[in-house]
N, C-alpha and C positions, 0 to 999 in steps of 0.2 A: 523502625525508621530513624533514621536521622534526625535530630533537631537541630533542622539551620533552615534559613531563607533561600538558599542555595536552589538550583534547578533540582527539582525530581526526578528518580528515575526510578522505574516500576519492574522490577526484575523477576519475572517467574518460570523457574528454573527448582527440578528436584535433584537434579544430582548435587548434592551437598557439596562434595570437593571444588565441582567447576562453579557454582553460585557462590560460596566464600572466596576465592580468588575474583570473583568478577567485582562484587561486592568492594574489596580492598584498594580494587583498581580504579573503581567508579569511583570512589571516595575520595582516592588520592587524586584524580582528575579535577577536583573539588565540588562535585555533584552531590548531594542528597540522595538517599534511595530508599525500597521498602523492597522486602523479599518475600515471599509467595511461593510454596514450593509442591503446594496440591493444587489439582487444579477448580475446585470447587470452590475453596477458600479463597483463590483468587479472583473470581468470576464475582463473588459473593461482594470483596473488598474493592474490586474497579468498578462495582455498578453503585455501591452504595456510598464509597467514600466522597466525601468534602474538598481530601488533599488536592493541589492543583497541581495533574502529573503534567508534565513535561512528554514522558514518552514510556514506550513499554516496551521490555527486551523479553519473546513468550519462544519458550520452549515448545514446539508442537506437539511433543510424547509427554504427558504429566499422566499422574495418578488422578483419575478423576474427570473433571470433566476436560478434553484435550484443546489443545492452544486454538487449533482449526476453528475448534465450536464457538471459545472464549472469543477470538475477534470477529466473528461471525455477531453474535450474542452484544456485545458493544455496539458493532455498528447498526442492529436493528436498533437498539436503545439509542440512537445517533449521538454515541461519543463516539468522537473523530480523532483522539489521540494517536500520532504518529506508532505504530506497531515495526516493531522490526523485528522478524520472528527467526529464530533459530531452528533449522532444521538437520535432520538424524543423517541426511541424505542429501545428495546431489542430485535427485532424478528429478526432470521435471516435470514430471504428472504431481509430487510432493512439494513442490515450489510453485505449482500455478494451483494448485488445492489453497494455499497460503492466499496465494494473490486475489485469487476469486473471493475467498472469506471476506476479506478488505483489510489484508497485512501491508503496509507501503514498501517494506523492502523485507529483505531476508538473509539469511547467512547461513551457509550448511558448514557441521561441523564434521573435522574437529576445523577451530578457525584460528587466525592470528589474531594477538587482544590488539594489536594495530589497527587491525583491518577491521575491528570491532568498533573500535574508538572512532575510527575518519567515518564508519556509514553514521553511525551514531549521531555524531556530530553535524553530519549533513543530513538528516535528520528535522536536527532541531533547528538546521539552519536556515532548510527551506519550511517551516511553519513560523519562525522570525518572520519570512518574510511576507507570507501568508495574511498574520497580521498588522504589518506594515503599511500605511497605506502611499501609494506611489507619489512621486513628485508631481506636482500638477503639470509640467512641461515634459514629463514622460507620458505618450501616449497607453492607456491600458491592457496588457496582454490579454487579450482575447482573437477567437475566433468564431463568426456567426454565418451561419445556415439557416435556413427555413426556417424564420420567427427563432431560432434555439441560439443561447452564445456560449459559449464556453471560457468559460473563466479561469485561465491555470493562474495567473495569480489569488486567486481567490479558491482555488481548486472547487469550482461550484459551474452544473450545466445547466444554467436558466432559460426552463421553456414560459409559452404562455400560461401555462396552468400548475407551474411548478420547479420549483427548485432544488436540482440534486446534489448533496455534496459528492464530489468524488476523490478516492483515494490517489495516491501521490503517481502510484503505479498506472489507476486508473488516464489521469491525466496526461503520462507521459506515453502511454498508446495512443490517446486521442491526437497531441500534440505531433507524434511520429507520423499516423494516419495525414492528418490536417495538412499536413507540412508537404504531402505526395501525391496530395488531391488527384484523384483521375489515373494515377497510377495503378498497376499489379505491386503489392508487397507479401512476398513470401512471408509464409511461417517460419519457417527459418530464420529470413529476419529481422523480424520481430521478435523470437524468443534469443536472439545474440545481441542486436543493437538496443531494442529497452530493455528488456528484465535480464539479459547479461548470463544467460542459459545457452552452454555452450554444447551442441547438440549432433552427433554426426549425421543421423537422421531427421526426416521430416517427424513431427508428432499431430497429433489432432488433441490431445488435449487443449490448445488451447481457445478450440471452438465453443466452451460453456462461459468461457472466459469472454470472449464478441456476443453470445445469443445475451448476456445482461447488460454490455453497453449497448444493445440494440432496443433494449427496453428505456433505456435514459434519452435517445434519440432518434426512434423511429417513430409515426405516428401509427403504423402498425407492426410493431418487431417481428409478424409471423411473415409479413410478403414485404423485406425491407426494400427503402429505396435511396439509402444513404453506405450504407456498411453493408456493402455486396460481399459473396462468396464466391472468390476463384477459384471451382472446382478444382482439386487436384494442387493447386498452387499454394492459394490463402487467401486475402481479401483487398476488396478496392474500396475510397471514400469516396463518395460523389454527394460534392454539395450541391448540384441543382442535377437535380434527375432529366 
């Protein structure tokens, strides 16, 4: 790793040639970083280390244990460090496997290091602001339903009995949903307008992906009565049933 005060960045990644270029690039950006290139070792050093990451760029294919399990594995241990995870593939049952884990964004290779750089960067720019706290003459971004609020600037779903963090992905479904109250919103798009999954076909993969936001906001997620299923289409939100 690096010894500077600079932001952290947590790089795990085994292919040697594309981690030393990333690495050279991160640095020259003026970033800090640590490198990680098995995936056990990395699991081992994001759960136990002290450092104070900024963010983590995870490979989904490692030797060992794989990126999928690694953010999976974090966010049970509730570190909430921004993920942006690089994957093998374009397909999205491989990119909503990611999301569902609690990756906040992602990138299928091979990528441009631009295109690397600006998700990167936005990134760490909405957890900036995460920690931020708002101007007292700006009202608070939220939206509330049955006793529940939703906090995207705080990226947190506060019921009465609980408090859920959710991921960046997480929240910006909810946000899309919130936003169309009472509406039909195809699968479709949803996987083009937030996660940017550009799809000829309809998919269902992303039904495991709604059955766990139904667990953060339904009081029974098996007979929901907020995050409907439009058979055949996709889903509707109804704040008051």
């Amino acid at each position: 790793m690096t010894e500077s005060t600079a932001t952290l960045i947590v790089l795990v990644e085994d292919e040697e040639h594309l981690a030393q270029g990333l690495l050279f690039n991160l640095q020259a950006e003026g970033y800090a970083t640590h490198h990680e290139s098995d995936g056990d070792a990395a699991l081992e050093y994001l759960l136990k280390t002290q450092d104070k990451i900024a963010a983590i760029v995870l490979d989904c294919m490692l030797p060992g244990t794989d990126g999928f399990a690694i953010v999976h594995a974090l966010r049970e241990a509730r570190r909430y460090t921004p993920v942006l995870m690089l994957t093998a593939r374009a397909r999205p049952l491989d990119i909503l496997e990611g999301l569902e884990a609690g990756a906040d964004d992602y990138l299928p290779k091979p990528f441009e290091l631009s295109i690397l750089l600006m998700r990167l960067k936005s990134l760490l720019r909405r957890a900036a602001w995460q920690n931020t706290p708002a101007p007292a003459e700006l009202p608070p971004d939220e939206y509330s339903f049955n006793h529940r609020t939703i906090r995207f600037d705080a990226l947190e779903l506060v019921a009465p009995n609980r408090t859920t963090h959710l991921t960046m992905m997480e929240a910006d479904l909810l946000r899309y949903l919130t936003d169309r109250e009472g509406q039909i919103v195809p699968r479709k798009d949803i996987l083009e307008q937030v996660w940017r999954v550009h799809e000829d076909t309809d998919t269902r993969a992303i039904d495991n992906f709604i059955v766990r936001l139904r667990r953060y906001i339904e009081d029974d997620p098996g007979s929901p009565q907020h995050l409907l299923t439009v058979r055949g289409i996709g889903y509707r939100f109804v704040a008051n049933p």
